[in-house]
Backbone bond lengths (Angstrom), bond angles and torsions (degrees), N, CA, C in turn:
res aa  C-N    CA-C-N  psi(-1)  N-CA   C-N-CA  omega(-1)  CA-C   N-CA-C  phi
1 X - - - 1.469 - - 1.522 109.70 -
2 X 1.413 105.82 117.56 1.856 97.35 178.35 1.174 129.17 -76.52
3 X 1.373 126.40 133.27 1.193 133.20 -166.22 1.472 118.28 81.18
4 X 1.335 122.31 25.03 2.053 115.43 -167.93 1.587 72.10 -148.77
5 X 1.340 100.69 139.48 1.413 138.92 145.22 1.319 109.65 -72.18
6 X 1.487 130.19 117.11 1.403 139.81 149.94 1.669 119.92 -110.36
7 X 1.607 102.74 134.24 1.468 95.63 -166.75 1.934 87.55 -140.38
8 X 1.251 132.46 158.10 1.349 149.02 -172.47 1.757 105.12 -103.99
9 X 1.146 108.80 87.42 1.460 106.20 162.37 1.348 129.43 -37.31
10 X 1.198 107.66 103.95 1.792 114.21 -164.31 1.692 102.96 -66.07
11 X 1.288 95.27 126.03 1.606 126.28 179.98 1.878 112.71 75.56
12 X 1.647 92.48 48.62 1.380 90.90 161.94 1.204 93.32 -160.81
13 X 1.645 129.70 -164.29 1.114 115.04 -169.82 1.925 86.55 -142.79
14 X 1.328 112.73 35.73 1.769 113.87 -176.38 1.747 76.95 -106.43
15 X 1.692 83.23 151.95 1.221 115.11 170.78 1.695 128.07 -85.64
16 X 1.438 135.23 129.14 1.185 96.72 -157.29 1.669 87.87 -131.29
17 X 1.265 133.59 145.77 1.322 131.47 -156.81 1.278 119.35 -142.62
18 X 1.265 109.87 83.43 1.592 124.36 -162.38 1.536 108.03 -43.16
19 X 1.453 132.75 170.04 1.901 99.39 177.51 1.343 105.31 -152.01
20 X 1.721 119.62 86.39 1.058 142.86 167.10 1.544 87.04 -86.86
21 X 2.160 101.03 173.17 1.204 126.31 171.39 1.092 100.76 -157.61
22 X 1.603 123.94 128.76 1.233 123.81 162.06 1.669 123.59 -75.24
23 X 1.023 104.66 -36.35 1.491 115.22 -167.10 1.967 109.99 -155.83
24 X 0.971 96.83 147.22 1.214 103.50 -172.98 1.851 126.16 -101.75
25 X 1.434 117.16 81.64 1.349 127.42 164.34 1.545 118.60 -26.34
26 X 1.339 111.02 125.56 1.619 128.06 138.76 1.717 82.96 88.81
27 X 1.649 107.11 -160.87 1.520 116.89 -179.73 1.360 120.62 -62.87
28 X 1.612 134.12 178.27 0.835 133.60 -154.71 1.905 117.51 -130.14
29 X 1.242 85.89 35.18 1.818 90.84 -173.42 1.479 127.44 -151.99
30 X 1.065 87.08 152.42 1.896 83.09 -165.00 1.616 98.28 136.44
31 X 1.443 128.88 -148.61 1.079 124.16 -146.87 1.773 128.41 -162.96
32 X 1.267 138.71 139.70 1.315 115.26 -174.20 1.429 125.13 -38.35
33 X 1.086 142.43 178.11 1.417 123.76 171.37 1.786 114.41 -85.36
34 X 1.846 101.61 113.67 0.973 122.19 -166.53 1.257 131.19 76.64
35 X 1.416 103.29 -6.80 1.560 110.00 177.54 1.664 123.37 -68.13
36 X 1.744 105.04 -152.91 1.770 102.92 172.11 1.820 76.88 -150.98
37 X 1.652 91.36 178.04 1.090 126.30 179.15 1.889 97.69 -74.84
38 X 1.238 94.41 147.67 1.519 114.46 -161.80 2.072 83.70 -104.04
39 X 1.662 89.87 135.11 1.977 91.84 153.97 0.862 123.61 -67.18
40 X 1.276 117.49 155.91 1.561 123.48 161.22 1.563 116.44 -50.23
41 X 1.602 114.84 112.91 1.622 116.82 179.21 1.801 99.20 88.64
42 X 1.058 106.81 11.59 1.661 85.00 -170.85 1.580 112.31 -87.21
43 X 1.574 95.98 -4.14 1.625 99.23 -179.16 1.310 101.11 -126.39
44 X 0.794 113.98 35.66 1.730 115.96 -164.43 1.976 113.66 -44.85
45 X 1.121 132.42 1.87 1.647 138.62 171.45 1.476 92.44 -99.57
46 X 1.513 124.37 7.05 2.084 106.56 -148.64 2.203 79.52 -87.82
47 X 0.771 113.75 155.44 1.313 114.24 164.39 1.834 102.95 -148.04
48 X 1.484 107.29 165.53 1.933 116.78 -169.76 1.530 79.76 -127.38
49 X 1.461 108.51 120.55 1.639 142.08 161.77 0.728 103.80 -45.90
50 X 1.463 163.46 137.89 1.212 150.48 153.93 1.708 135.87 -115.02
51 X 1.198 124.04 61.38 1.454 135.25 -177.42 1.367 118.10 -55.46
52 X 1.748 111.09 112.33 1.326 126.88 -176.56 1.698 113.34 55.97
53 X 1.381 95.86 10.93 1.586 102.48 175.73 1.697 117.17 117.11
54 X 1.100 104.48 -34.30 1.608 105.39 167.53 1.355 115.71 -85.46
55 X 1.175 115.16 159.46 1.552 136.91 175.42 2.189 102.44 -66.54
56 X 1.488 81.73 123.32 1.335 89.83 176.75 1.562 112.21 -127.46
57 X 1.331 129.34 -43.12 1.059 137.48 173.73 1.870 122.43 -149.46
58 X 0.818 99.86 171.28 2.095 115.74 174.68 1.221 106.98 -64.10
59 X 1.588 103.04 167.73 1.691 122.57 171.90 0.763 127.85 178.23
60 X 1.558 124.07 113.20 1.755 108.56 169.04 1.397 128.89 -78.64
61 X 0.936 102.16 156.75 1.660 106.95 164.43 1.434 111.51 -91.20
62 X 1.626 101.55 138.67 1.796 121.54 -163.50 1.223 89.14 -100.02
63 X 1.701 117.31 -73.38 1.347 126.45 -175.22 1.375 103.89 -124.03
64 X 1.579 114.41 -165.28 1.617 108.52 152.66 1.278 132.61 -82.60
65 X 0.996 106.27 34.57 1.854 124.04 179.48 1.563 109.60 -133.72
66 X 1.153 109.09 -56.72 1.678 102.99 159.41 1.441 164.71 -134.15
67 X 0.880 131.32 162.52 1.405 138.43 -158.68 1.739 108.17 -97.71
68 X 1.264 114.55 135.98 1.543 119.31 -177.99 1.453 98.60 -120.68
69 X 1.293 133.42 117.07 1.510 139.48 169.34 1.555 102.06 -125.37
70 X 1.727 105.21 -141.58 1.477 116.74 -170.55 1.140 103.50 -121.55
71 X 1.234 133.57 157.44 1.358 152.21 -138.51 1.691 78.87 -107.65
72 X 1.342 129.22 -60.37 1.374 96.74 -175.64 1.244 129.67 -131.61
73 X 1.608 82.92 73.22 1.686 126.66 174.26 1.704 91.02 -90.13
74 X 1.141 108.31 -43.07 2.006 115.89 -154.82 1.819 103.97 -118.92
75 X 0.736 100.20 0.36 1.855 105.03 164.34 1.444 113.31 -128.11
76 X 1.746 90.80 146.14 1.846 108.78 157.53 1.218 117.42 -121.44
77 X 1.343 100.95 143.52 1.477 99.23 -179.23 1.838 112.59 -77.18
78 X 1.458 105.06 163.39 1.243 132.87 172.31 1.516 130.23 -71.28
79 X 1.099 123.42 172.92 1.568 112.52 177.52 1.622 95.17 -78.83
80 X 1.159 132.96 -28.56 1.495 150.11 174.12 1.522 116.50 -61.31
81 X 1.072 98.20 -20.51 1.683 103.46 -170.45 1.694 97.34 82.55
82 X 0.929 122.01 33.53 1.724 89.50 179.70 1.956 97.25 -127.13
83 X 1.193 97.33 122.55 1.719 122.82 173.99 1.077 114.14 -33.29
84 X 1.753 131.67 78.26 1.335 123.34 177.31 1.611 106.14 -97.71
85 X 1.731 105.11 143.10 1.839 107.39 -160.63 1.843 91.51 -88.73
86 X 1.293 78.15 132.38 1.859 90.46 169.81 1.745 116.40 -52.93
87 X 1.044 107.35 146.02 1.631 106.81 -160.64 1.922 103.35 -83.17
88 X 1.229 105.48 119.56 1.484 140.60 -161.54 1.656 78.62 -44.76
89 X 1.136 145.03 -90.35 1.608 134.49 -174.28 1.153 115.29 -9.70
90 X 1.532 129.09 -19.42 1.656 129.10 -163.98 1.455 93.35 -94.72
91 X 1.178 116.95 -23.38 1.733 105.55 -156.90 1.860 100.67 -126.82
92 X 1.663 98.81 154.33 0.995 97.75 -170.36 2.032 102.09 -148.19
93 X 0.975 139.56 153.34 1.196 121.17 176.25 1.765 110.48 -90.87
94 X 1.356 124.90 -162.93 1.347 144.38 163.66 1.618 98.30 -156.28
95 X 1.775 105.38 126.60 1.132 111.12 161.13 1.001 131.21 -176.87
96 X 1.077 129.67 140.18 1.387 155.99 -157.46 1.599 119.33 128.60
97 X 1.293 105.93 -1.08 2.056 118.82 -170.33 1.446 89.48 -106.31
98 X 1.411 96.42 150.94 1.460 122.43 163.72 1.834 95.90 -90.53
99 X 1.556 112.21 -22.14 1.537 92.77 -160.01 1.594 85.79 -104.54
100 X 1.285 100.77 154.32 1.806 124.42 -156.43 1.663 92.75 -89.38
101 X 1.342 119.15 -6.28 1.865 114.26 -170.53 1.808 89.47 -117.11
102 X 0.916 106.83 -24.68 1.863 79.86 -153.14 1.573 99.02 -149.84
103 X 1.404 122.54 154.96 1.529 105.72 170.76 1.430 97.02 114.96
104 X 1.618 109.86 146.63 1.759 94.13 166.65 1.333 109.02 93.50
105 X 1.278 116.88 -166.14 1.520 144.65 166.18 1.345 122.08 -119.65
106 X 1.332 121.59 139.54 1.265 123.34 174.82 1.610 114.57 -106.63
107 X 1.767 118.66 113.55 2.031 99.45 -175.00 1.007 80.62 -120.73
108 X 1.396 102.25 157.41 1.650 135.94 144.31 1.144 102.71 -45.40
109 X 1.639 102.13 145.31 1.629 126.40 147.86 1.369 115.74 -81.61
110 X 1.032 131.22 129.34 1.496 130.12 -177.29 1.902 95.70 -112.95
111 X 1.174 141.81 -11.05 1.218 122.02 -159.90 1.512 88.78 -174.23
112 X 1.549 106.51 134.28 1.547 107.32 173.74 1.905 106.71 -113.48
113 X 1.529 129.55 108.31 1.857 109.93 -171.09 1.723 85.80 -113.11
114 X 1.389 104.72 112.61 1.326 96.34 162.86 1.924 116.55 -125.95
115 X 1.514 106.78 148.47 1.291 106.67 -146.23 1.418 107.68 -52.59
116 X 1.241 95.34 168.42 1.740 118.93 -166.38 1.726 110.47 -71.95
117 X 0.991 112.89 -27.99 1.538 126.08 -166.05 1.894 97.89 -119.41
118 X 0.805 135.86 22.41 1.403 143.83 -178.52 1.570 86.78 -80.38
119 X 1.669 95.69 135.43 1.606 111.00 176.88 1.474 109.10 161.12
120 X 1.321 115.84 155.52 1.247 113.19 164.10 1.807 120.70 46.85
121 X 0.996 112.04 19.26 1.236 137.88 167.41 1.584 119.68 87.12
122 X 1.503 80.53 -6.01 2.111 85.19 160.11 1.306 124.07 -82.47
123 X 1.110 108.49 158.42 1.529 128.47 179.63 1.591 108.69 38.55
124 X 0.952 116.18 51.84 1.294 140.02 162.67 1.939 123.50 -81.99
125 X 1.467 70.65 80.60 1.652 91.52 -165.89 1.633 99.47 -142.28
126 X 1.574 134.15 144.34 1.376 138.39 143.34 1.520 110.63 -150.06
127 X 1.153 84.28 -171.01 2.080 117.46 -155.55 1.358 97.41 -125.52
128 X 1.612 96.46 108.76 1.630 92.64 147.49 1.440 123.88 -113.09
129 X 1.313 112.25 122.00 1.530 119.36 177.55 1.774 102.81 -74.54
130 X 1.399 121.71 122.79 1.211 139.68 158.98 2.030 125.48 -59.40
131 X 1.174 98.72 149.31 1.875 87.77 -178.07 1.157 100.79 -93.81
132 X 1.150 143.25 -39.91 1.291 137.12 156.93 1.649 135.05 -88.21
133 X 1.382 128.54 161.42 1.742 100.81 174.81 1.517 114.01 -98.60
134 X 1.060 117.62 145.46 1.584 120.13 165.65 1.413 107.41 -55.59
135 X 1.230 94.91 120.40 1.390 125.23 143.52 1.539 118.07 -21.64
136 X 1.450 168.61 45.34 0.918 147.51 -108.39 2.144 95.92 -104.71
137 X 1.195 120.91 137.74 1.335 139.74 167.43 1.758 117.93 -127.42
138 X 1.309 111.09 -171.58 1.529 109.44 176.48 0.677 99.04 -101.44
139 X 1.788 142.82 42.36 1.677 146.93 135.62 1.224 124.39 -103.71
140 X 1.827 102.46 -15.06 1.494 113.30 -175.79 1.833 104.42 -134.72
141 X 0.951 93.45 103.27 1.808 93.29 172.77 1.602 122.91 -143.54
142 X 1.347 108.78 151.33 1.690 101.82 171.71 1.164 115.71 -55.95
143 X 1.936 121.12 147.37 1.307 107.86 160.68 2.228 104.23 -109.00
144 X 1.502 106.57 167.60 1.468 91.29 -166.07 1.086 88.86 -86.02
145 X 1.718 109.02 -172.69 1.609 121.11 159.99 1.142 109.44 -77.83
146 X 1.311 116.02 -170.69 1.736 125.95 -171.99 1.542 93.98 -92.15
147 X 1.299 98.42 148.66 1.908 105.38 177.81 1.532 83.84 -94.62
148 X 0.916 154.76 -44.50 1.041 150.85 -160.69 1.844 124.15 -130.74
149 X 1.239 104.92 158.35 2.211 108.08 -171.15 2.068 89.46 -63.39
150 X 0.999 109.59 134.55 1.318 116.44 153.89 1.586 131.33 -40.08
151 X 1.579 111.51 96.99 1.511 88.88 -158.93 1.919 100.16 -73.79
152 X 1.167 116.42 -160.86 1.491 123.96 -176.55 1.756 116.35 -103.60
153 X 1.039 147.67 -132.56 1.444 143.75 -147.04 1.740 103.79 -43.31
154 X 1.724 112.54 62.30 1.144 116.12 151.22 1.361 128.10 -140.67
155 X 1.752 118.21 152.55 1.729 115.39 -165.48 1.782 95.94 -62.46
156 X 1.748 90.02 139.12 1.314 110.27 160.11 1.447 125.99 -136.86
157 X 1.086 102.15 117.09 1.629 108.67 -171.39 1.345 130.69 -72.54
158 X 1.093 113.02 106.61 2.091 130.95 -171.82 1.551 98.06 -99.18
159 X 1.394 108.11 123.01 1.679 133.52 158.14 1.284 123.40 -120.74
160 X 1.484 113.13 150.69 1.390 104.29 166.23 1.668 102.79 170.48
161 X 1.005 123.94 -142.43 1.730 125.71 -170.24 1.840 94.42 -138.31
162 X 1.258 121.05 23.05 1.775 109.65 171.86 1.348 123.37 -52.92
163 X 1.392 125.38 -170.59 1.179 126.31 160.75 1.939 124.56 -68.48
164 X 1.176 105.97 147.09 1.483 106.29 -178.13 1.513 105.57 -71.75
165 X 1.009 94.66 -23.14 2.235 95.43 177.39 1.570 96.35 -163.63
166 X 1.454 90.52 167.42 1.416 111.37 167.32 1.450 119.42 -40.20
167 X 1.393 109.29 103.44 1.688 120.82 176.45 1.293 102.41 69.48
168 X 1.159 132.44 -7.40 1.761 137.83 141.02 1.624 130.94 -7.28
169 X 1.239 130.49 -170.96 1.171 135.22 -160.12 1.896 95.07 -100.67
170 X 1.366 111.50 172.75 1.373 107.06 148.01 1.302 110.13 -112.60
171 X 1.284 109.19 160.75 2.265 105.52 173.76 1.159 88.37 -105.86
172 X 1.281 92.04 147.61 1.646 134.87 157.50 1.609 133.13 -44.85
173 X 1.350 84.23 -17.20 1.840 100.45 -172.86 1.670 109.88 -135.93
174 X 1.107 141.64 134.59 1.512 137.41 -169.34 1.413 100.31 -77.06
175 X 1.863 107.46 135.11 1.281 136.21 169.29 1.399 118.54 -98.16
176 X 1.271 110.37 158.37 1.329 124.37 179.58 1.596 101.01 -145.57
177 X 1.368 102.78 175.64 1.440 138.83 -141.31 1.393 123.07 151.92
178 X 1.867 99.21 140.95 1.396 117.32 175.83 1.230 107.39 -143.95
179 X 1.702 86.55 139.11 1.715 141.69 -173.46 1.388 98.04 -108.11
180 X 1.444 103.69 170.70 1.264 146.81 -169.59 1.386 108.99 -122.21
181 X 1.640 128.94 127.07 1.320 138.91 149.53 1.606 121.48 -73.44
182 X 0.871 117.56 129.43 1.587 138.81 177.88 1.317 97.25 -113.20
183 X 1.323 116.22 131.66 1.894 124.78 124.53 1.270 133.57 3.07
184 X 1.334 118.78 118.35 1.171 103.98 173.81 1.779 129.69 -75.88
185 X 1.212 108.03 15.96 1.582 139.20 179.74 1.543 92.24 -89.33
186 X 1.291 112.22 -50.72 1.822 107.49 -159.49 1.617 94.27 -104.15
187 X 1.222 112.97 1.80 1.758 109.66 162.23 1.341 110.38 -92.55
188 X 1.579 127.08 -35.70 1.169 121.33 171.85 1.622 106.01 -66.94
189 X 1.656 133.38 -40.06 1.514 121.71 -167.70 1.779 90.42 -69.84
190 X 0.880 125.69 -17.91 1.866 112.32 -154.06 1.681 100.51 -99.54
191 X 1.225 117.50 -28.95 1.519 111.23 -172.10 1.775 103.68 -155.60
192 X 1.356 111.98 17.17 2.041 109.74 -178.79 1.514 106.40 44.25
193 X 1.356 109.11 48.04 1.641 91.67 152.32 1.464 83.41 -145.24
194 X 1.421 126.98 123.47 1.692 153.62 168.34 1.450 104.11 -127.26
195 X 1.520 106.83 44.23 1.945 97.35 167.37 1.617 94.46 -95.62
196 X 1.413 106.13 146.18 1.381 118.58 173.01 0.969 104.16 -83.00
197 X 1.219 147.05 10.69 1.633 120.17 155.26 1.873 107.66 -103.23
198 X 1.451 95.43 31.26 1.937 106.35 168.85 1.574 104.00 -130.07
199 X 1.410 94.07 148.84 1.790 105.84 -168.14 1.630 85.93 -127.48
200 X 1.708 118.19 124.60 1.157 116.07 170.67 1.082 74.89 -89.99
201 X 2.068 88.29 -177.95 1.550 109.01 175.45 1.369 90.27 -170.52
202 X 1.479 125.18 124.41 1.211 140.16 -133.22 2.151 92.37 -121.17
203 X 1.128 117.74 139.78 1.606 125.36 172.59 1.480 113.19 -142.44
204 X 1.385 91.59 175.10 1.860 90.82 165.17 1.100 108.50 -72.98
205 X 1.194 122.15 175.75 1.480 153.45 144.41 1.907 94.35 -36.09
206 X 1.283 106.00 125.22 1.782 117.68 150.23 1.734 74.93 70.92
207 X 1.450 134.13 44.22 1.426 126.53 142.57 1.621 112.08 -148.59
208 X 1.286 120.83 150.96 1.448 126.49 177.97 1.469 115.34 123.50
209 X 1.411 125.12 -159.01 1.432 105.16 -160.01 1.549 114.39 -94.02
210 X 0.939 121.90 -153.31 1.601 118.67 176.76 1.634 106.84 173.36
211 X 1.352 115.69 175.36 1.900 115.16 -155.03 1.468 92.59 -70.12
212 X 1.195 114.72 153.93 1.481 137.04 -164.84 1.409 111.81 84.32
213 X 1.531 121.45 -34.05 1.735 103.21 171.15 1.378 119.08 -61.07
214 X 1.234 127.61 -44.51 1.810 136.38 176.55 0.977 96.85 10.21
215 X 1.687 116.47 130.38 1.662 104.58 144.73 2.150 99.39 99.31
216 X 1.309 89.85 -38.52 1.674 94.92 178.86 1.447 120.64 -66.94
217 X 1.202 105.99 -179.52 1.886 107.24 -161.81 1.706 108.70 -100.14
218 X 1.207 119.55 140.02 1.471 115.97 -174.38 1.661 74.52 -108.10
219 X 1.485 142.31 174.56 1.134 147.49 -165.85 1.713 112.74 -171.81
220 X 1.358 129.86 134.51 1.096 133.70 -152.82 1.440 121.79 -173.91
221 X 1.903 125.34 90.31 1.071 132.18 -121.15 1.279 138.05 10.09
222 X 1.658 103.42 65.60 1.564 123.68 154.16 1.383 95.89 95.80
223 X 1.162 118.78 -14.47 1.646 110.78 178.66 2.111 118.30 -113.43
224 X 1.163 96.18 156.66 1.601 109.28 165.78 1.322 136.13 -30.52
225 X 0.873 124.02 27.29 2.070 119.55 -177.05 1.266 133.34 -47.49
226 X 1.445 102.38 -42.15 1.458 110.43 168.27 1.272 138.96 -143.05
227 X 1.251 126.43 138.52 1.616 129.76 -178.54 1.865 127.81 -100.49
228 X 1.433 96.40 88.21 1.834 124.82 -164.06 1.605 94.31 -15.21
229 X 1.541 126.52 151.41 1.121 118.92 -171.85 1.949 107.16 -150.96
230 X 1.518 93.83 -70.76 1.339 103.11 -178.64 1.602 118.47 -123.49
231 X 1.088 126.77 161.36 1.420 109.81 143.91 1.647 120.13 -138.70
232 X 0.940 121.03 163.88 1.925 117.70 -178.00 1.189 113.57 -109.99
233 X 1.268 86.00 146.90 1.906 87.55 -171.84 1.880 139.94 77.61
234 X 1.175 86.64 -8.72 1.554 113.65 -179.53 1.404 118.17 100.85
235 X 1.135 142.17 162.29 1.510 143.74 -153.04 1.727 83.94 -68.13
236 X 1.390 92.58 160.72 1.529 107.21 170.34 1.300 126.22 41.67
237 X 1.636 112.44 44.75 1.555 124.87 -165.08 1.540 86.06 -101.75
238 X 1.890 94.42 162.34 1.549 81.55 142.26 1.522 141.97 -84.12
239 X 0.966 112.95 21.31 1.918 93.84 153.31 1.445 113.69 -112.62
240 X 1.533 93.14 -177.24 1.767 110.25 -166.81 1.319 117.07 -57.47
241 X 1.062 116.98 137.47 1.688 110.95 150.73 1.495 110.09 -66.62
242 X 1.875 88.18 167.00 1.602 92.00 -173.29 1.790 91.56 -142.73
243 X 1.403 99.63 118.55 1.526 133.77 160.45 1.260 124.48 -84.96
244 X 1.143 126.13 139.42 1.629 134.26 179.18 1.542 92.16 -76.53
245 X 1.590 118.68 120.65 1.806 116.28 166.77 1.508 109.56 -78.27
246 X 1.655 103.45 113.36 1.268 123.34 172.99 1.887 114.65 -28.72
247 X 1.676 96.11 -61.80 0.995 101.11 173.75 1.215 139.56 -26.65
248 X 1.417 89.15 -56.07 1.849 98.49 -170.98 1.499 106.65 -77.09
249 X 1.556 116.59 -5.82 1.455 103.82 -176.92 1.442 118.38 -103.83
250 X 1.315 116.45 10.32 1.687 150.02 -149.25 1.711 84.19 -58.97
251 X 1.133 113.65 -52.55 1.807 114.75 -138.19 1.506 81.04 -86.12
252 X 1.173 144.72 -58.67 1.646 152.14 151.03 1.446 102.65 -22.57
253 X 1.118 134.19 -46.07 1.497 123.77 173.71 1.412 141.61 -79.34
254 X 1.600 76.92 -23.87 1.888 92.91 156.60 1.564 128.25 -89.50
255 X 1.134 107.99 -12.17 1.829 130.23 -172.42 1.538 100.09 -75.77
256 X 0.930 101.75 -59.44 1.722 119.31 -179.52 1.936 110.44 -84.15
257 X 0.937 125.49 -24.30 1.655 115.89 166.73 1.246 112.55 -121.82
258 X 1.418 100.00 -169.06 1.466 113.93 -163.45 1.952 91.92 -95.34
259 X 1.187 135.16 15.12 1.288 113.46 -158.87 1.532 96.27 -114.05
């Protein structure tokens, strides 16, 4: 698949499909998988990653200085395996638009910190520090962290610009959709990954995220919980997606920014 990282979760036999996009195939409309078209301002932290100028992955906004995505939204790996971060000149955000071309603001990345222990699909979390600060409006605003761990059988809201289906289109305009949190007990029985610093989040069939969300915000009374990561089986399967839990990365997110 061009442009997606696929890697085999050791000691299972599910597929797990990290969900960057370099570039975007065929027409331009339609919708996250299963989602709708987002209002104007309704995500106002949602920001589009932008590598060498195209849309590659999600982001919230922390403050007006930085950006919280996925760890490997902004790195490639090595002949070594070891996670080197793409050089901050390549990437740039858009935000304040629902539409992925035009609208908004465009900033520089001035600094890429992505976590220290990032690998193998853990802790797959980073920081982008901006060269200038956003401007903040009611199209562009911080969202907080979680005061609290995400509990489980409640709606959590995932946005972003992914594909409308498996190996699908991207839309033109940012989608949304709501999931369900599960346990990390019933994330380890459903797909063997129960690390607490991962937040499943459980959908139908033909709904949830897909390549181009990466890096985007799962959201859950008004605040940050999760940062889009993987999914198994191909977008809109039945099993969970898997989000980086905000929570657990709280003390790491304050160490490294201003928030």
């Amino acid at each position: 698949m061009t442009g997606v990282n696929v890697a085999i979760l050791l000691g299972s036999c599910l597929l797990l499909v990290v969900l960057p996009v370099q570039s975007a195939p065929g027409k331009l409309n339609g919708r996250v998988v299963g989602g709708e078209d987002a209002a104007k301002a309704q995500f106002p932290h949602q920001v589009s990653l932008r590598n060498g100028g195209s849309h590659s992955c999600g982001g919230s906004i922390l403050s007006r200085n930085y950006i919280l995505t996925a760890a490997h939204c902004v790195t490639n790996e090595d002949a070594s395996g070891n996670h080197i971060p793409i050089a901050a000149e390549r990437l740039t955000i858009r935000a304040g638009s629902n539409d992925r071309f035009s609208g908004g603001v465009l900033a520089q990345v001035a600094q890429v910190i992505v976590h220290e222990e990032y690998g193998n699909f853990l802790n797959d979390v980073a920081l982008l520090l901006l060269e200038s600060p956003l401007i903040l409006s009611s199209s562009i605003q911080p969202i907080s962290l979680p005061s609290a761990d995400t509990p489980a059988d409640v709606d959590v809201v995932i946005s972003g610009w992914g594909r409308i289906k498996h190996q699908g289109d991207l839309p033109r305009y940012l989608q949304y959709n709501t999931l369900t949190s599960i346990s990390t007990e019933k994330c380890d029985e459903l797909i063997e990954f129960g690390f607490e610093g991962e937040l499943c989040l459980l959908h139908k069939v033909d709904n949830g995220a897909c390549n181009g969300d990466s890096g985007g915000p799962a959201t859950y009374n008004n605040q940050l919980v999760g940062v889009a990561g993987f999914v198994v089986g191909g977008c809109g399967s039945t099993y969970p997606d898997g989000y980086a839990r905000v929570f657990y990365f709280k003390d790491w997110i304050k160490k490294h920014s201003d928030v």
